[in-house]
C-alpha positions as CSV (number, residue, x, y, z in Angstrom):
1,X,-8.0,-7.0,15.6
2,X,-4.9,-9.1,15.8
3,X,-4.0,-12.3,16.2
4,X,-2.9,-14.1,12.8
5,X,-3.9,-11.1,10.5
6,X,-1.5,-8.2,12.1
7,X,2.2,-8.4,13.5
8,X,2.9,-5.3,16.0
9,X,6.5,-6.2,14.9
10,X,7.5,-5.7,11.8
11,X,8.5,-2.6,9.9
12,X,7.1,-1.9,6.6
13,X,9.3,-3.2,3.1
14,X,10.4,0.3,2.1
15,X,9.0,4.2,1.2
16,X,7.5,2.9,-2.0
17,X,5.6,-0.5,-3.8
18,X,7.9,-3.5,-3.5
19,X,7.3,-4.6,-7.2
20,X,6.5,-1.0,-9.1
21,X,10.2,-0.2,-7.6
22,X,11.6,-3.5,-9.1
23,X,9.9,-2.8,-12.5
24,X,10.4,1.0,-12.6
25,X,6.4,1.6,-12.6
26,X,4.6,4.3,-10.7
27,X,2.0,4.2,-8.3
28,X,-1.5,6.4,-6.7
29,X,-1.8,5.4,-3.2
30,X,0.7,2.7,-1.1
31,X,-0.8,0.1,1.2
32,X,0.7,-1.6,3.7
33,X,0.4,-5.6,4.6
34,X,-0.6,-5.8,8.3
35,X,1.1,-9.1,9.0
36,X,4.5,-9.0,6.9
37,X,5.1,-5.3,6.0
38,X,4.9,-6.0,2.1
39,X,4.2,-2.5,0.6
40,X,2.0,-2.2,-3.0
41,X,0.3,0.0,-4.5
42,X,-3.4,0.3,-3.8
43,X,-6.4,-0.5,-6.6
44,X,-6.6,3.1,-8.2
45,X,-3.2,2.5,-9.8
46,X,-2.1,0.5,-12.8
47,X,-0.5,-2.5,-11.2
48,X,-2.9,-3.0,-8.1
49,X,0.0,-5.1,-6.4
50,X,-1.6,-4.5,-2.5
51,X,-4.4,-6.7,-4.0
52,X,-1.8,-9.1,-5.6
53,X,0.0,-9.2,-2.5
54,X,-3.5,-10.5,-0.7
55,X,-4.0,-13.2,-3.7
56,X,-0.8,-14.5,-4.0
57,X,-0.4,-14.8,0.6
58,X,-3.6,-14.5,1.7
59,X,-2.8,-11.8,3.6
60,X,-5.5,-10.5,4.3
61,X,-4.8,-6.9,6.2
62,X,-4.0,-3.7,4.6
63,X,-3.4,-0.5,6.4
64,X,-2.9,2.8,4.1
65,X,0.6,3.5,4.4
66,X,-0.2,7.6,3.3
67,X,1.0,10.3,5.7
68,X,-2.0,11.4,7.7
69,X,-4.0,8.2,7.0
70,X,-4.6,5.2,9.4
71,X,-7.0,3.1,8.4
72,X,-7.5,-0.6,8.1
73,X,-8.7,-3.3,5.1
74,X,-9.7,-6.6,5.2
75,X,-9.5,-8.4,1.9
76,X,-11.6,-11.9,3.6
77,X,-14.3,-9.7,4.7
78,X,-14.5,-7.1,2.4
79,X,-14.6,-4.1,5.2
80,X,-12.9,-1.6,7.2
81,X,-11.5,-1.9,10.6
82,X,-9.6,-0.6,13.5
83,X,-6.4,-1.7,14.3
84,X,-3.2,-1.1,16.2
85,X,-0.1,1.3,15.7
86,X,1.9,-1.1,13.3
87,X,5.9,-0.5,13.5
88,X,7.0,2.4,12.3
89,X,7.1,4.1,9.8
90,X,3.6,4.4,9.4
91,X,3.7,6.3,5.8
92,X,5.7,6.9,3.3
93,X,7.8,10.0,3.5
94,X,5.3,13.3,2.8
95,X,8.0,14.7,0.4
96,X,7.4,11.6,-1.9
97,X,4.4,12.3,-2.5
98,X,1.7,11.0,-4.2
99,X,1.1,9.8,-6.9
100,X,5.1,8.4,-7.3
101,X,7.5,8.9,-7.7
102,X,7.3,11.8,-9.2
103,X,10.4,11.0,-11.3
104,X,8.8,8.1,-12.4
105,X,5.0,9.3,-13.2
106,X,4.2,10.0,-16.4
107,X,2.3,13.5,-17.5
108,X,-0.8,11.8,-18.6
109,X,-1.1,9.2,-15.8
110,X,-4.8,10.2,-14.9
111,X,-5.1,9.1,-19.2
112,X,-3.5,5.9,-17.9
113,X,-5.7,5.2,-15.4
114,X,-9.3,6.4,-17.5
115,X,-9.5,9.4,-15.2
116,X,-10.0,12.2,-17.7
């Protein structure tokens, strides 16, 4: 898929969620916006901003931006999908890690989140 959900082109916002940087939160997974790079954190963490991100533009396309991972969401239809190699980086640096940053997380983050 590409067209006017996905742009080849552009590079990813940063290492790390856009808006959990700016606020000093943490984050679980990052996820990265197919068609302008915006970076957010996915739905298993606090803030939920990839989700925010598809509210607030209607961008709908997500790809995981976690080493190892390349897989594709699409917020308008609810489903997975292939797509192309977006511009790289593709992930956030291994060493950061997830969840992050780790000099940010709090020791009872899974608490935080109702995990335990």
């Amino acid at each position: 898929m590409t067209g006017p959900f996905i742009d080849t082109s552009v590079p990813p916002s940063g290492t790390g969620c856009v808006e959990c940087d700016d606020e000093g939160s943490w984050w679980v997974h990052l996820r990265r916006c197919a068609l302008c790079g915006h970076v957010g954190c996915c739905d298993d963490s606090l803030n939920k901003h990839a989700t925010r991100h598809f509210e607030e533009t209607g961008h709908r396309v997500m790809q995981s931006f976690e080493p190892g991972e390349d897989w594709f969401w699409d917020y308008g239809t609810q489903q997975a999908l292939d797509g192309p190699v977006l511009a790289a980086p593709t992930s956030h640096p291994a060493a950061q890690g997830a969840p992050g940053p780790a000099d940010r997380l709090p020791a009872d983050w899974q608490r935080l989140l109702g995990a335990e």
